[in-house]
DSSP file (Angstrom, degrees, kcal/mol; ACC not computed):
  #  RESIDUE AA STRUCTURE BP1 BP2  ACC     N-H-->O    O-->H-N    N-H-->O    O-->H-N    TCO  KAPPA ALPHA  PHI   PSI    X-CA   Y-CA   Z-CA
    1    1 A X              0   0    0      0, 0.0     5,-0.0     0, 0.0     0, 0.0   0.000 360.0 360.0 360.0 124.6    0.0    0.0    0.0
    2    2 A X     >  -     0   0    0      1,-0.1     4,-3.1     3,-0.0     5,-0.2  -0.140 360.0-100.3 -68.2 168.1    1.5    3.4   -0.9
    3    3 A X  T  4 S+     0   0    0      2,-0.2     4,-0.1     1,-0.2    -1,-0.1   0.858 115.2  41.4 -46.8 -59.3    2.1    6.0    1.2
    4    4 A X  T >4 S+     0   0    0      1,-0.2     3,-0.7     2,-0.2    -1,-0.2   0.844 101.5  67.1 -24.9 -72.4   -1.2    8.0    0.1
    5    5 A X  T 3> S+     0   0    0      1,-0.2     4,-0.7     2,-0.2     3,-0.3   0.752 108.9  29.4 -18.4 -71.5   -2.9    5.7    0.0
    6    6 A X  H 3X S+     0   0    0     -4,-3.1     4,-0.9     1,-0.2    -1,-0.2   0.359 110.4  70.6 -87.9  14.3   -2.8    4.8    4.1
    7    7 A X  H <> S+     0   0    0     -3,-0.7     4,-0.9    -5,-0.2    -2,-0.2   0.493 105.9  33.2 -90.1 -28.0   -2.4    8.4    4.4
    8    8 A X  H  > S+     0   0    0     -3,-0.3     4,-0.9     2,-0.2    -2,-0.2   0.632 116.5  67.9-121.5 -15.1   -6.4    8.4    3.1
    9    9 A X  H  X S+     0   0    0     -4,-0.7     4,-1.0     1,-0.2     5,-0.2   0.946 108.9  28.5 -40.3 -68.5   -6.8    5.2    5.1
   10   10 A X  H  < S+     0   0    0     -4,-0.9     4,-0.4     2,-0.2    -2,-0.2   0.552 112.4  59.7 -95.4  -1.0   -6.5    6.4    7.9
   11   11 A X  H >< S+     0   0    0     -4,-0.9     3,-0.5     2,-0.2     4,-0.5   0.840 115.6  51.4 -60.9 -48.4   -7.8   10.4    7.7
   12   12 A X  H >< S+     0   0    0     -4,-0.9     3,-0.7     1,-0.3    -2,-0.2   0.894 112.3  35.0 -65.6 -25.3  -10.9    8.4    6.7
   13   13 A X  T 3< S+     0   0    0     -4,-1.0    -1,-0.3     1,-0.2    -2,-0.2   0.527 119.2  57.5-106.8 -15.0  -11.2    5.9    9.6
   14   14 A X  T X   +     0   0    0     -3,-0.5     3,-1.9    -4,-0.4    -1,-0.2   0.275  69.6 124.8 -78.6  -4.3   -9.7    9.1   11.9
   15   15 A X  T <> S+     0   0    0     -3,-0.7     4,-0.7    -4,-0.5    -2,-0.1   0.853  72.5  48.2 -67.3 -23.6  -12.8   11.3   10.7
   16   16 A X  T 34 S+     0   0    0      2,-0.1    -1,-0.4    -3,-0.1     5,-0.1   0.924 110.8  46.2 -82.1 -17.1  -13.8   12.0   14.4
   17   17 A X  T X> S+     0   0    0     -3,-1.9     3,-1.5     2,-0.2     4,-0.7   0.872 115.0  55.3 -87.8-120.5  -10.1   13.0   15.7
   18   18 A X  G >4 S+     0   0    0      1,-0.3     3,-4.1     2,-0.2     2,-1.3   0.085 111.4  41.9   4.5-106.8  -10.3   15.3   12.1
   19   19 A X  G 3< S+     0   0    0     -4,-0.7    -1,-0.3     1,-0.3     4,-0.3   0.103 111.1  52.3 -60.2  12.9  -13.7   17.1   13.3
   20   20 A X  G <> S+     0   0    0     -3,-1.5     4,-2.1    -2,-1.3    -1,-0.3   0.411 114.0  49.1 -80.4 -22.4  -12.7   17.7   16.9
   21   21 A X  H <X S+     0   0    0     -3,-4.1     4,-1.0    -4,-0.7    -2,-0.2   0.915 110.7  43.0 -65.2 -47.3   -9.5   19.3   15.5
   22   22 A X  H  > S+     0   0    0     -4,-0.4     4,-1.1    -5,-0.2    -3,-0.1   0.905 118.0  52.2 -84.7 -23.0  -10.9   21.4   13.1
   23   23 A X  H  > S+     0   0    0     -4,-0.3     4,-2.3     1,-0.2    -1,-0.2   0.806 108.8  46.4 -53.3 -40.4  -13.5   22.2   16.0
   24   24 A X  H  X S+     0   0    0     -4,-2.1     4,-1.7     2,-0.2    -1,-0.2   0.578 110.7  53.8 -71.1 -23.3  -11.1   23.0   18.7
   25   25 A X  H  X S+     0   0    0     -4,-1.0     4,-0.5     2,-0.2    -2,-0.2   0.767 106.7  56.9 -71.1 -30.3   -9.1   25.3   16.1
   26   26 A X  H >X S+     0   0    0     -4,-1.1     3,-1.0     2,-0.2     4,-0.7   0.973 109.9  43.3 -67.2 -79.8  -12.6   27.0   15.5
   27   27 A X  H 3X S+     0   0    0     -4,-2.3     4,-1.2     1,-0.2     5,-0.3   0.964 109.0  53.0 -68.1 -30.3  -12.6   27.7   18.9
   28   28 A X  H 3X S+     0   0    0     -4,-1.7     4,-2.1     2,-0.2    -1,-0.2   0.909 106.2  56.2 -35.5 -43.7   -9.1   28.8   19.3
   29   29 A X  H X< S+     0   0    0     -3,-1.0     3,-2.9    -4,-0.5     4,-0.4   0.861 107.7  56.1 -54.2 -88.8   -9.7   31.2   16.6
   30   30 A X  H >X S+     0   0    0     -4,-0.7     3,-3.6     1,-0.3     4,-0.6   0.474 101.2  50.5  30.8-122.7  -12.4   32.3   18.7
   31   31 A X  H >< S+     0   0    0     -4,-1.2     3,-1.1     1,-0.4    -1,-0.3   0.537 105.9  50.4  13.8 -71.2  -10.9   33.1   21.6
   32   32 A X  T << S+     0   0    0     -3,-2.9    -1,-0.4    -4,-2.1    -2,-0.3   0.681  94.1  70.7 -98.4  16.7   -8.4   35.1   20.6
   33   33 A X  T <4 S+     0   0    0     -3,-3.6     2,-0.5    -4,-0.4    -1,-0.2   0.609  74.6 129.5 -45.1 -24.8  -10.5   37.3   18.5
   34   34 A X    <<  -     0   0    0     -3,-1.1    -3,-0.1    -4,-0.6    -4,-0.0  -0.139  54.4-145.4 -73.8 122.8  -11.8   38.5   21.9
   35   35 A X        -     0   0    0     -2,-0.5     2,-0.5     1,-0.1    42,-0.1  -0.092  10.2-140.5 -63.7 168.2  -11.7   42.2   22.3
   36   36 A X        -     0   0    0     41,-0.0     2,-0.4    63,-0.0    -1,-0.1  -0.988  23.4-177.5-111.8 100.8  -10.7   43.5   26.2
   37   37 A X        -     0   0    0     -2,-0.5    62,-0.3     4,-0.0    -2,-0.0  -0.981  12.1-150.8-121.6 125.9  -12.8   46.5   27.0
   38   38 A X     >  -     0   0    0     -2,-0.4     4,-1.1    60,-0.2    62,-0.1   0.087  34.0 -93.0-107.7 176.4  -12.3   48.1   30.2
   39   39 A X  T  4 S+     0   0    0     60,-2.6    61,-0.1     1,-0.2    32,-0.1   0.802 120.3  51.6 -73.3   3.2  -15.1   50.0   32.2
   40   40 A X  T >4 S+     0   0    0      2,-0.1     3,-1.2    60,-0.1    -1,-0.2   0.842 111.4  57.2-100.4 -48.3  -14.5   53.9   30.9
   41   41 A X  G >> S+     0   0    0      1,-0.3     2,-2.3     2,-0.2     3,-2.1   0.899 109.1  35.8 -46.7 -82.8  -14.8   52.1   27.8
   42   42 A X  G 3< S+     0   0    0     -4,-1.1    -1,-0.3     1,-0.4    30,-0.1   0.003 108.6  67.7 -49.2  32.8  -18.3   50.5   28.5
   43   43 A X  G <4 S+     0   0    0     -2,-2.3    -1,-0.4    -3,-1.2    -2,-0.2   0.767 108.1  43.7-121.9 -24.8  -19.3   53.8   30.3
   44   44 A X  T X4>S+     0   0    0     -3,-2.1     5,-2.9     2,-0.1     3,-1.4   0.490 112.4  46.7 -27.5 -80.2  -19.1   55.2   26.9
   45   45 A X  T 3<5S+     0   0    0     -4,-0.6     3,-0.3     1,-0.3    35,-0.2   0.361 106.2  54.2 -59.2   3.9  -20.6   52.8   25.0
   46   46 A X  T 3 5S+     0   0    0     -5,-0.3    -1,-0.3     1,-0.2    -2,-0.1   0.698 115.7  41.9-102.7 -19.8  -23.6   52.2   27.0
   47   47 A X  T < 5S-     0   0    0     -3,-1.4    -1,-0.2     2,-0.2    -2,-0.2  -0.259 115.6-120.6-117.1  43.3  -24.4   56.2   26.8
   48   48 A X  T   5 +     0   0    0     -3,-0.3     2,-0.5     1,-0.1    -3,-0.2   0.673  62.7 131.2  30.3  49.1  -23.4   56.0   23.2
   49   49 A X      < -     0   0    0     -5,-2.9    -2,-0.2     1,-0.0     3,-0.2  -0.964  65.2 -78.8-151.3 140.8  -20.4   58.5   23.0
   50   50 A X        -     0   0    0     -2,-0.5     2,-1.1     1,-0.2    -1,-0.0   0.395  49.7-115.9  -4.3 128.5  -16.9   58.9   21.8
   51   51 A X        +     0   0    0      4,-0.1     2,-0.2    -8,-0.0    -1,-0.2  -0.713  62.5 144.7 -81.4  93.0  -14.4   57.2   24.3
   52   52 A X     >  -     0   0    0     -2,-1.1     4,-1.9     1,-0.2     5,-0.0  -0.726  67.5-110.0-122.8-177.5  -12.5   60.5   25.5
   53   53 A X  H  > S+     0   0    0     -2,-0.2     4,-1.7     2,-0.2    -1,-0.2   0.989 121.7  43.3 -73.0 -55.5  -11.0   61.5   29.0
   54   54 A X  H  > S+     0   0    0      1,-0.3     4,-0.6     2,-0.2    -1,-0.2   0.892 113.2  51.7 -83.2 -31.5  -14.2   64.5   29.4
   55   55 A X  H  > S+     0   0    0      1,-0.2     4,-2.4     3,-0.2     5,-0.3   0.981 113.1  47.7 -66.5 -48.1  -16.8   62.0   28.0
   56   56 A X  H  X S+     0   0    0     -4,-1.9     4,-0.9     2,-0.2    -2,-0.2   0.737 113.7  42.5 -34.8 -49.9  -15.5   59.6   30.8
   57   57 A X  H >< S+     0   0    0     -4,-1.7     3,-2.5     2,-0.2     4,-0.5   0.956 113.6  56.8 -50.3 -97.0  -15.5   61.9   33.7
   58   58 A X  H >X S+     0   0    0     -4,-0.6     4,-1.5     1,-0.3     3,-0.8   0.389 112.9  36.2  20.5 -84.5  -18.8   63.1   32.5
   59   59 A X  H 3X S+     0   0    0     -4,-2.4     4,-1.4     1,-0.3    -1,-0.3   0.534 108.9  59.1 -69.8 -14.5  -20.6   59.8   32.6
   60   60 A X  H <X S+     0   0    0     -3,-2.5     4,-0.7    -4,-0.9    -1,-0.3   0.795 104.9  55.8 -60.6 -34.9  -19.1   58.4   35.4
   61   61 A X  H X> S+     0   0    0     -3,-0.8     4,-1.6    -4,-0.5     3,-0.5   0.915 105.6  48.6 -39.0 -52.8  -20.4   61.2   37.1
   62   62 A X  H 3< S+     0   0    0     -4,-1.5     4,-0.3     1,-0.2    -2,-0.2   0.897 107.6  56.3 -63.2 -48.5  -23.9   60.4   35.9
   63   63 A X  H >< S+     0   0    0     -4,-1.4     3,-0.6     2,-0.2    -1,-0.2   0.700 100.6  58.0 -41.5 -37.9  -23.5   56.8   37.0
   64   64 A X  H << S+     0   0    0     -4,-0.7    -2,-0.2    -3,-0.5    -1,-0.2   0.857 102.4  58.8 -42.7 -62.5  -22.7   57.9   40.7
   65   65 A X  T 3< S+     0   0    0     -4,-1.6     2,-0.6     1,-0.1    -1,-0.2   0.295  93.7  60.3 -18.3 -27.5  -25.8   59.5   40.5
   66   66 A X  S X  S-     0   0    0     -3,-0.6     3,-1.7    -4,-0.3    -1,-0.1  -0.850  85.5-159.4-124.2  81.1  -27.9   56.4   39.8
   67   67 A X  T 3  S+     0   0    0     -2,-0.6     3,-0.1     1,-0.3    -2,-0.1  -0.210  70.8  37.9 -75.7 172.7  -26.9   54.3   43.2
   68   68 A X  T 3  S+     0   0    0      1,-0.2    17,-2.9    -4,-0.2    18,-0.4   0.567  99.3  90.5  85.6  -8.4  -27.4   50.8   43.2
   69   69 A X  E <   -A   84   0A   0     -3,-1.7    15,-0.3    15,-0.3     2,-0.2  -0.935  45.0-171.3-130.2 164.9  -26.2   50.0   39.5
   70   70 A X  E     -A   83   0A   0     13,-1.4    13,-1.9    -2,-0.3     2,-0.2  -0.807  31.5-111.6-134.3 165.7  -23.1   49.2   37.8
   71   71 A X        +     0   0    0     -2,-0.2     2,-0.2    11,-0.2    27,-0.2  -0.491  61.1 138.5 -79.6 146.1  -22.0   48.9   33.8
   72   72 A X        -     0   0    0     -2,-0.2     9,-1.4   -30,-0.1     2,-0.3  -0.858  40.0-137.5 174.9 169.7  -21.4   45.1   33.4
   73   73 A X  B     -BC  80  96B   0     23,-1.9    23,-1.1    24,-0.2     7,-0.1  -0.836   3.9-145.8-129.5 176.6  -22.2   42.9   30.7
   74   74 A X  S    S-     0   0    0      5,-0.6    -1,-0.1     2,-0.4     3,-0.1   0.882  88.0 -21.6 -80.8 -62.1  -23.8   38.8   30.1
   75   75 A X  S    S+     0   0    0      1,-0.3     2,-0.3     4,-0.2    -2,-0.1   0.948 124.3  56.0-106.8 -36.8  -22.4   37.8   27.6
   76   76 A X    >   -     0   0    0      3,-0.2     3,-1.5     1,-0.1    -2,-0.4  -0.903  55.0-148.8-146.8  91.9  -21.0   39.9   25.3
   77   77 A X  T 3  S+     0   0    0     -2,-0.3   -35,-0.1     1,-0.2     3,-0.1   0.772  92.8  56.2 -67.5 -27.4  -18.4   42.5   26.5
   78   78 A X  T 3  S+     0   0    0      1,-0.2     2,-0.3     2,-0.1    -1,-0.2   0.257  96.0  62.2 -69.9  16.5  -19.6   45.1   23.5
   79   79 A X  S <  S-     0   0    0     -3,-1.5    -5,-0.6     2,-0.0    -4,-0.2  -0.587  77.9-173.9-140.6  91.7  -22.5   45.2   24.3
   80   80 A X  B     -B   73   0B   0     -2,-0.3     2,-0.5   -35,-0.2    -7,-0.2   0.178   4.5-168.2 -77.1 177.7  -22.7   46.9   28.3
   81   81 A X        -     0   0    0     -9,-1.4     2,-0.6   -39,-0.1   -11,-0.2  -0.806  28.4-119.6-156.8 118.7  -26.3   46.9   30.0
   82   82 A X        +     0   0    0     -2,-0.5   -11,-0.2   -11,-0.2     2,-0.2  -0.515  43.5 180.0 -54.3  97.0  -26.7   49.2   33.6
   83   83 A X  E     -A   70   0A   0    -13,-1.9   -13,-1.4    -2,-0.6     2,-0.3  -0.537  43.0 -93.2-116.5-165.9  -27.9   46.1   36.1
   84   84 A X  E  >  -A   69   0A   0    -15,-0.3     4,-1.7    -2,-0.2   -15,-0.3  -0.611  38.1-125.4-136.1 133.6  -28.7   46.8   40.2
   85   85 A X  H >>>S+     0   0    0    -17,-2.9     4,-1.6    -2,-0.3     3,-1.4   0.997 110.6  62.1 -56.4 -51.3  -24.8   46.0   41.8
   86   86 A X  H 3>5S+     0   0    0    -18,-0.4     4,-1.2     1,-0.3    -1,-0.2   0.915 104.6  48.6 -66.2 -31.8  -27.1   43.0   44.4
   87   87 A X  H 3>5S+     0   0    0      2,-0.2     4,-1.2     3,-0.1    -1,-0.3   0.907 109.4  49.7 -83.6 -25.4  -28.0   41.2   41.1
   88   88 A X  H X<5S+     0   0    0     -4,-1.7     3,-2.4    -3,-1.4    -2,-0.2   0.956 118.4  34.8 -67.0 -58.1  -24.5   41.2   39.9
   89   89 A X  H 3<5S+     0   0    0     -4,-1.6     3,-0.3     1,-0.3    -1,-0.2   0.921 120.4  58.6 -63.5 -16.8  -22.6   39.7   43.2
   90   90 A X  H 3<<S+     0   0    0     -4,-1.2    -1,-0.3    -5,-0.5     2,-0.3   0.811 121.0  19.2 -84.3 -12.9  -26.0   37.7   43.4
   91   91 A X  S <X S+     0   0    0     -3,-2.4     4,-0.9    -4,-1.2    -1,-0.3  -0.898  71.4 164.4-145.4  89.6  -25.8   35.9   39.6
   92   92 A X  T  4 S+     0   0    0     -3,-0.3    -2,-0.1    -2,-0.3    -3,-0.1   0.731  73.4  61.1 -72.6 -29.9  -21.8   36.3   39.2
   93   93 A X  T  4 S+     0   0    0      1,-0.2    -2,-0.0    -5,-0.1    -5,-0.0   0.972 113.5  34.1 -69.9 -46.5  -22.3   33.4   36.2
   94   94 A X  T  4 S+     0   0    0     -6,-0.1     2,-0.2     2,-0.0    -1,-0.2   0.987 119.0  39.0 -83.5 -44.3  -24.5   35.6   34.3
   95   95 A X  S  < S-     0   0    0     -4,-0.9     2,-0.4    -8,-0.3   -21,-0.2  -0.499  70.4-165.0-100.8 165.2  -23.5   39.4   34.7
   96   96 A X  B     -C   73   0B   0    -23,-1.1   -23,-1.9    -2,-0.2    -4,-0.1  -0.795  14.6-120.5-158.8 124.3  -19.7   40.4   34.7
   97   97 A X        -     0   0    0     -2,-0.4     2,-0.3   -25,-0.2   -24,-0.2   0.247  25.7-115.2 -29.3 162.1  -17.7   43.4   35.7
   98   98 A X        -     0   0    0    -27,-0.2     2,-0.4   -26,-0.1   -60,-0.2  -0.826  30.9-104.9 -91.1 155.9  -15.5   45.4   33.6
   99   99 A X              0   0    0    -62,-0.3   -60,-2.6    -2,-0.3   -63,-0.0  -0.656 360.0 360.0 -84.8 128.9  -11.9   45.7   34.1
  100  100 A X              0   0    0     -2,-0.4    -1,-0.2   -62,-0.1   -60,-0.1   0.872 360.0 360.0 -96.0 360.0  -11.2   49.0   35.6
């Protein structure tokens, strides 16, 4: 038997080892595609404006103002949501801080 030959023998008779490889690569990709956004970021994006030092000040202010909530997100670090601080430490698995 040539070389090829068990070379396509055994890819074929390997095909589950194959699709947990190309699956785990998948998620690898994955992974490090994942952006880092820190909490003056997401204090931005959640009031929909330019990430600058005076928009930062500015809306952290306004956040101070509103006790009892924090920026955090579920799933999805772009996409921030204003939730009550007692439900974040209370559900740590679903909501999650930003880094500050």
């Amino acid at each position: 038997m040539s070389l090829m030959v068990q070379i396509a023998v055994t890819a074929c008779t390997q095909q589950p080892l194959v699709e947990a490889f190309t699956k785990s690569v998948r998620v690898l990709f994955f992974v490090v595609r994942i952006m880092y956004i820190t909490r003056d970021q997401a204090i931005c994006m959640l009031f929909y404006v330019e990430y600058t030092e005076e928009n930062v000040y500015k809306y952290k202010k306004r956040l101070e103002e509103v006790e009892g909530f924090e920026v955090c997100y579920n799933v999805d670090q772009t996409q921030p949501i204003l939730a009550p601080t007692a439900r974040i430490y209370g559900d740590p698995i679903s909501y999650h801080r930003y880094p500050q």
